[in-house]
C-alpha positions as CSV (number, residue, x, y, z in Angstrom):
1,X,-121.2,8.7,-2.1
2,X,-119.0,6.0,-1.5
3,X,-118.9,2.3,-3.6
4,X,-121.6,-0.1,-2.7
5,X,-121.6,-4.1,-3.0
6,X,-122.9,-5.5,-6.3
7,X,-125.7,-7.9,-5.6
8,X,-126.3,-6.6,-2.1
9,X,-127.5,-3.0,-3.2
10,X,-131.3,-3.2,-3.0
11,X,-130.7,-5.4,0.0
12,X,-128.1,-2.3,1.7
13,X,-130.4,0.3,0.9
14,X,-133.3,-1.3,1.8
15,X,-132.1,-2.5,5.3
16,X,-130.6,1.0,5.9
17,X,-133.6,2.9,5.3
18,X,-135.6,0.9,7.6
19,X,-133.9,2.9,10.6
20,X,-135.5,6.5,9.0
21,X,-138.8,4.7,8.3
22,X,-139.2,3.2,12.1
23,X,-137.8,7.1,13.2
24,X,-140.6,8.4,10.9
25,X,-143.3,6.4,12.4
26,X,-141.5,7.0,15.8
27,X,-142.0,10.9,15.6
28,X,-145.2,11.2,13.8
29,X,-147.5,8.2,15.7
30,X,-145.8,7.4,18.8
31,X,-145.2,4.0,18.3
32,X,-143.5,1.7,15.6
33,X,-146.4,-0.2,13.7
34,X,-146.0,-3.4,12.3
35,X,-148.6,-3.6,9.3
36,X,-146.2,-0.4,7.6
37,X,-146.0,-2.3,3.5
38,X,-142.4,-3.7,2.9
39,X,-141.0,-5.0,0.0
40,X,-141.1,-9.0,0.5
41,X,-138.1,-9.3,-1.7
42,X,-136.0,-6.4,0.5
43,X,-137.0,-7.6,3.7
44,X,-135.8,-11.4,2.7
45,X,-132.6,-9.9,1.3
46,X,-132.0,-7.9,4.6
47,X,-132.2,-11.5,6.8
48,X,-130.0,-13.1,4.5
49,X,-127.5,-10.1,5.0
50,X,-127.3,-10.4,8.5
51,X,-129.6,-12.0,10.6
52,X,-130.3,-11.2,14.6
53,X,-129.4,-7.6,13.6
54,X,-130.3,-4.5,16.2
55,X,-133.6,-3.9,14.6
56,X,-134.6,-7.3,15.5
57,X,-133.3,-7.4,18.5
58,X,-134.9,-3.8,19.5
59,X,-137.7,-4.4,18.7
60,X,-138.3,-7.6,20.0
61,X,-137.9,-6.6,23.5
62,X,-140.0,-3.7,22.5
63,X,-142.6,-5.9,22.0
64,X,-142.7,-7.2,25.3
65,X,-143.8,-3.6,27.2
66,X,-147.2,-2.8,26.7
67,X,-147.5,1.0,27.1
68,X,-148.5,2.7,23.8
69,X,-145.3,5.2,23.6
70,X,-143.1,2.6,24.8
71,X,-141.1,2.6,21.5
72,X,-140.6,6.3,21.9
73,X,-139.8,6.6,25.2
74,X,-137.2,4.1,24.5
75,X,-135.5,4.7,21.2
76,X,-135.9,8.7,21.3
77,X,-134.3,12.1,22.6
78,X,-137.6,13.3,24.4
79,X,-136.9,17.0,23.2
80,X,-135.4,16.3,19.6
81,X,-137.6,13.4,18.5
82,X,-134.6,11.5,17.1
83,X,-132.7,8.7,18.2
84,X,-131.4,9.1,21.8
85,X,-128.1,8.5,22.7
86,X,-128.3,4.9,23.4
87,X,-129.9,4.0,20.6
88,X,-127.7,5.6,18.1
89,X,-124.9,3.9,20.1
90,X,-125.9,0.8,19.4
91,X,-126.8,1.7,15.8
92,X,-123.4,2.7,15.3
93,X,-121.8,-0.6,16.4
94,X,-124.1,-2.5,14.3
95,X,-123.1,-0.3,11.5
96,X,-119.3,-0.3,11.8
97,X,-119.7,-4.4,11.9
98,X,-121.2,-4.8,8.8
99,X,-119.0,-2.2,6.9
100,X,-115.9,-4.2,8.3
101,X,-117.6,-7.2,7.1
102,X,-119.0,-5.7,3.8
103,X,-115.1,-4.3,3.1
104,X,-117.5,-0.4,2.6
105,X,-116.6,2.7,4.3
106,X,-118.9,4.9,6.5
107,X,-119.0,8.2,7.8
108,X,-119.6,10.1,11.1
109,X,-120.7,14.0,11.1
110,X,-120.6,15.8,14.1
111,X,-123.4,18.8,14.4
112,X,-123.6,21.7,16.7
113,X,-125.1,24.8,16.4
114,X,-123.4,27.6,17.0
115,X,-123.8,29.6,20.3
116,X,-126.7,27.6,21.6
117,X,-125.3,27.4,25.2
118,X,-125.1,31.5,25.2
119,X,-128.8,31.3,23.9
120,X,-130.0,29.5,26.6
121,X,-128.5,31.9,29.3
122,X,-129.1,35.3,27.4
123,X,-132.9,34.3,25.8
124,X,-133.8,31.3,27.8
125,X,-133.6,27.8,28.2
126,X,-136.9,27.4,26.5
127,X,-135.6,29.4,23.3
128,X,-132.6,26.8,23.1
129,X,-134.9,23.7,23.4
130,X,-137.0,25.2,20.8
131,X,-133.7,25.9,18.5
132,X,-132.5,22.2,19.6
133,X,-135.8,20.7,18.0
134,X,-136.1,23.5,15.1
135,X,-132.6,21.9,14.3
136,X,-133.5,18.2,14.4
137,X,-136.6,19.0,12.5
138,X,-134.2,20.7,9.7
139,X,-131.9,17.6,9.7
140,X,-134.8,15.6,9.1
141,X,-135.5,17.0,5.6
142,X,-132.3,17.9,4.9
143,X,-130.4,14.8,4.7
144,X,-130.6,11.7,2.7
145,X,-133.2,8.8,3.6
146,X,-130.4,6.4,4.3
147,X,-128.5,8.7,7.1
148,X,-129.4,8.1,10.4
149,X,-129.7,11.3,13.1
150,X,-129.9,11.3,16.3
151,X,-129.2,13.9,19.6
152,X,-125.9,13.0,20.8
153,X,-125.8,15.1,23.7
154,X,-127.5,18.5,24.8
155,X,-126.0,20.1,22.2
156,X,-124.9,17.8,19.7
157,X,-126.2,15.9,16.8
158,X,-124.9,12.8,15.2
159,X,-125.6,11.0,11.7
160,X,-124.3,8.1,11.0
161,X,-123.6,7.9,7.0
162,X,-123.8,4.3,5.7
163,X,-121.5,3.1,2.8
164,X,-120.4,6.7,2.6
165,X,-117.4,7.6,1.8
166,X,-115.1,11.1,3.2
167,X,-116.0,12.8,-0.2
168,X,-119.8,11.7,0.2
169,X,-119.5,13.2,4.1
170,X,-118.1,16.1,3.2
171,X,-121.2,17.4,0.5
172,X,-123.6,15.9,3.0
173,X,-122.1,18.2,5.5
174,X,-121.9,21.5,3.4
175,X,-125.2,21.1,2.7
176,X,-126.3,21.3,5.8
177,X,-123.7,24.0,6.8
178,X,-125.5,25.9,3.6
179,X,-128.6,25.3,4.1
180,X,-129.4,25.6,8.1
181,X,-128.8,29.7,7.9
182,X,-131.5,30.1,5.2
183,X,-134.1,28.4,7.7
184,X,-135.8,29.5,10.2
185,X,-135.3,27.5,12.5
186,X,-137.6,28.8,16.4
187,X,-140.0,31.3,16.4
188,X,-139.4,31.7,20.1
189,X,-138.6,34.9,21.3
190,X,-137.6,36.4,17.8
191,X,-137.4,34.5,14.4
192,X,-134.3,32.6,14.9
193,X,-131.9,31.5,12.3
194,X,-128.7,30.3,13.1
195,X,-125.3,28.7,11.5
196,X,-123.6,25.4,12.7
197,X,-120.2,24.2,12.9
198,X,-120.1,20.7,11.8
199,X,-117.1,17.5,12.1
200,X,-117.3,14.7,9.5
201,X,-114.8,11.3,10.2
202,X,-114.4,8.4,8.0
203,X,-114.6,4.3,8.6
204,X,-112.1,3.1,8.2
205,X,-109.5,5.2,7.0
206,X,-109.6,7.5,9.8
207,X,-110.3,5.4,12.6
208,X,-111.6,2.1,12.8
209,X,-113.4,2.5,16.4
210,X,-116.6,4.1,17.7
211,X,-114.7,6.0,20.2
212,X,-112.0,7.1,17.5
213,X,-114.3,8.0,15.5
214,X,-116.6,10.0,18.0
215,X,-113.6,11.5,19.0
216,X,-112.4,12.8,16.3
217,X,-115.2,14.3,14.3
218,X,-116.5,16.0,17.6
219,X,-112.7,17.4,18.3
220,X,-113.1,18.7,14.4
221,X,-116.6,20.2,15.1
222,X,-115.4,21.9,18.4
223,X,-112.7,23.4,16.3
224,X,-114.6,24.2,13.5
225,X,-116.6,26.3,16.5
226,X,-114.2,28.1,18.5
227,X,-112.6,29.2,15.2
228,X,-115.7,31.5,14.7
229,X,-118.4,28.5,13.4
230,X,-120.5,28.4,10.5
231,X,-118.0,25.8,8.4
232,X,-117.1,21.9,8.3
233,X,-113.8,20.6,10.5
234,X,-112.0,17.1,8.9
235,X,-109.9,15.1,10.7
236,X,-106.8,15.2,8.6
237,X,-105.0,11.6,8.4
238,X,-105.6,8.5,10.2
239,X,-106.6,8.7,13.4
C-alpha cells in the first residue's frame, strides 16, 4: 500500500500506530494512560524522526487539566468515539508534513453513509446517532491499525491513510464499501444495515493541501452519493 522509507520502517509504523492505540485507550477507558508497554527501541526511533510532533504536544497540554475524561472530551466526537474534528485536523497537517519531508504519498477517504439525513427525519434522530456510532464502531475493525478515523462532520467520516498510496486507498475503500452492507450496523428501531458512498484522494499527486485534498475526496464522495451510493468516487487527475 504505497513504498515506505528503508531504515525508517519500524520507526513509521510504530509512530503511526500510536494514534489508533491512544484512540483505543480513548474509547474503551476514558482517558489516555501512560504506563501502556512501548517498545523502547520504536519510541526512540519515533523522537529521532521528528521531535515536538502533535502527540507530544497534545498531550502535554493534556496533562495540565485534571478531570478524568479530559482526554476524551478533548480529542473525541462525543457521539462517534473517534477523533473529533479538530483533532484529526491537526493530525492531518502533521501527517501531510512528514510525507513532504519523507518524499511518501498519503491518502484521504471520504465516508458517508448513504441516506442518513432521510433516516433521521423518517425514523428519528436517535436511529441516525445510533447508525452514526454503529458506523464508527464498523470502521474501527475494519480498517488497518495504521489508518486514523475520525467524525468529520454530522455525517461524515475521515481516515487519514499514512504512506499509502491511490492503489492502497482505493482497496482500503472497497473494502469498506463491501463489507459495511453485510453488518448490522443499529438495532434501533429495526435491524439496520446500510451501504456507503465513499471519496478516496491522494498526497501528493492529487493535491498537495489539506483543503485540496478535503475538497476533493468529499466532492468525489458526494458524487459517488447522488449517483445512487453504495460505490467509491476518485478524483481523476491532479487537483
Amino acid at each position: 500500500m504505497g513504498p515506505r522509507g528503508g531504515n525508517n520502517d519500524q520507526a513509521w509504523v510504530g509512530r503511526e500506530s500510536l494514534f489508533r492505540r491512544k484512540l483505543n485507550q480513548l474509547r474503551t477507558n476514558g482517558n489516555i494512560t501512560t504506563n501502556t508497554p512501548v517498545d523502547t527501541n520504536t519510541l526512540n526511533r519515533i523522537k529521532e524522526i521528528e521531535r515536538n510532533t502533535i502527540l507530544d504536544n497534545l498531550h502535554s497540554n493534556l496533562g495540565k487539566i485534571d478531570q478524568p475524561d479530559s482526554e476524551r472530551i478533548a480529542l473525541l466526537d462525543n457521539l462517534t468515539l473517534l477523533y473529533n474534528n479538530q483533532t484529526i485536523m491537526r493530525i492531518l497537517s502533521d501527517e501531510l508534513k512528514r510525507a513532504k519531508r519523507y518524499r511518501y504519498s498519503s491518502s484521504l477517504v471520504m465516508m458517508t453513509v448513504d441516506g442518513i439525513a432521510d433516516i433521521a427525519v423518517k425514523y428519528s434522530p436517535l436511529a441516525a446517532d445510533s447508525i452514526m456510532q454503529g458506523a464508527a464502531n464498523f470502521l474501527m475493525k475494519t480498517i488497518r491499525d495504521v489508518d486514523i478515523p475520525s467524525r468529520y462532520d454530522g455525517e461524515t467520516f475521515m481516515i487519514i491513510c499514512p504512506n499509502t498510496d491511490l492503489t492502497g486507498a482505493t482497496v482500503l475503500a472497497e473494502r469498506i464499501r463491501n463489507k459495511i452492507c453485510q453488518d448490522r450496523i443499529s438495532d434501533i428501531g429495526q435491524n439496520w444495515t446500510v451501504t456507503a458512498s465513499v471519496g478516496i484522494v491522494e498526497f501528493p499527486s492529487q493535491g498537495t493541501t489539506e483543503e485540496d485534498l478535503i475538497r476533493s475526496a468529499y466532492t468525489a464522495m458526494v458524487n459517488t452519493r447522488e449517483q445512487g451510493g453504495n460505490g467509491v468516487g476518485i478524483v481523476q487527475g491532479t487537483v
